[in-house]
N, C-alpha and C positions, 0 to 999 in steps of 0.2 A: 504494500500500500504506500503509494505516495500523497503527502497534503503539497495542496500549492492555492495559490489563487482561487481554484473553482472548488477547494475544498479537499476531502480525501478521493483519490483514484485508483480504482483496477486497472490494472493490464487487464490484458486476454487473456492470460493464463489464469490471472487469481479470477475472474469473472467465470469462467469454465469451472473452475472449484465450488466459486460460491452458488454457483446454479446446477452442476449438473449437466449442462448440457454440455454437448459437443459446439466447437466454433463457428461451424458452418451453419448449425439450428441460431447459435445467439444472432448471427448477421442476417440467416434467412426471418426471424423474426423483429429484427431491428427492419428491414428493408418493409415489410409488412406494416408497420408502424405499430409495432405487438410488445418491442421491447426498448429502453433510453438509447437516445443517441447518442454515440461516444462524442468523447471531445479530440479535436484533434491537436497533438502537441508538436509535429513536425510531421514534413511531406511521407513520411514511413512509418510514424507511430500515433496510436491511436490511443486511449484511454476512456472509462466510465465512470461517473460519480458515482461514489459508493451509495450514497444517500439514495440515490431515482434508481439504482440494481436492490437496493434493502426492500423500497417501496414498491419497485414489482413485485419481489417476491410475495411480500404480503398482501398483496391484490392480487394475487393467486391462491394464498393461503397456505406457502411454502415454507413457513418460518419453522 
């Protein structure tokens, strides 16, 4: 987990942990507009605000 600016951030990897899913389901439901949009931090890396990946979960009822 990193904090910066927009707060604390997943990678991909920790987002994959904290969900369960595989990478390709977190983006095929990001692209759907199912799951937060990442933030981006430079032209090849990407990041999610822990806080709006907590609050899906729980609006799924994954806690």
């Amino acid at each position: 987990m990193t904090i910066t600016p927009y707060g604390s951030l997943l990678n991909k990897i920790q987002v994959v942990e904290e969900t369960g899913l595989s990478y390709s389901t977190i983006y095929r439901l990001y692209r759907a507009n199912k799951f937060p949009k990442p933030v981006r931090l430079s032209a090849r890396r990407i990041a999610w605000k822990k806080e709006e990946v907590e609050q899906w979960r729980k609006d799924l009822g994954r806690v």
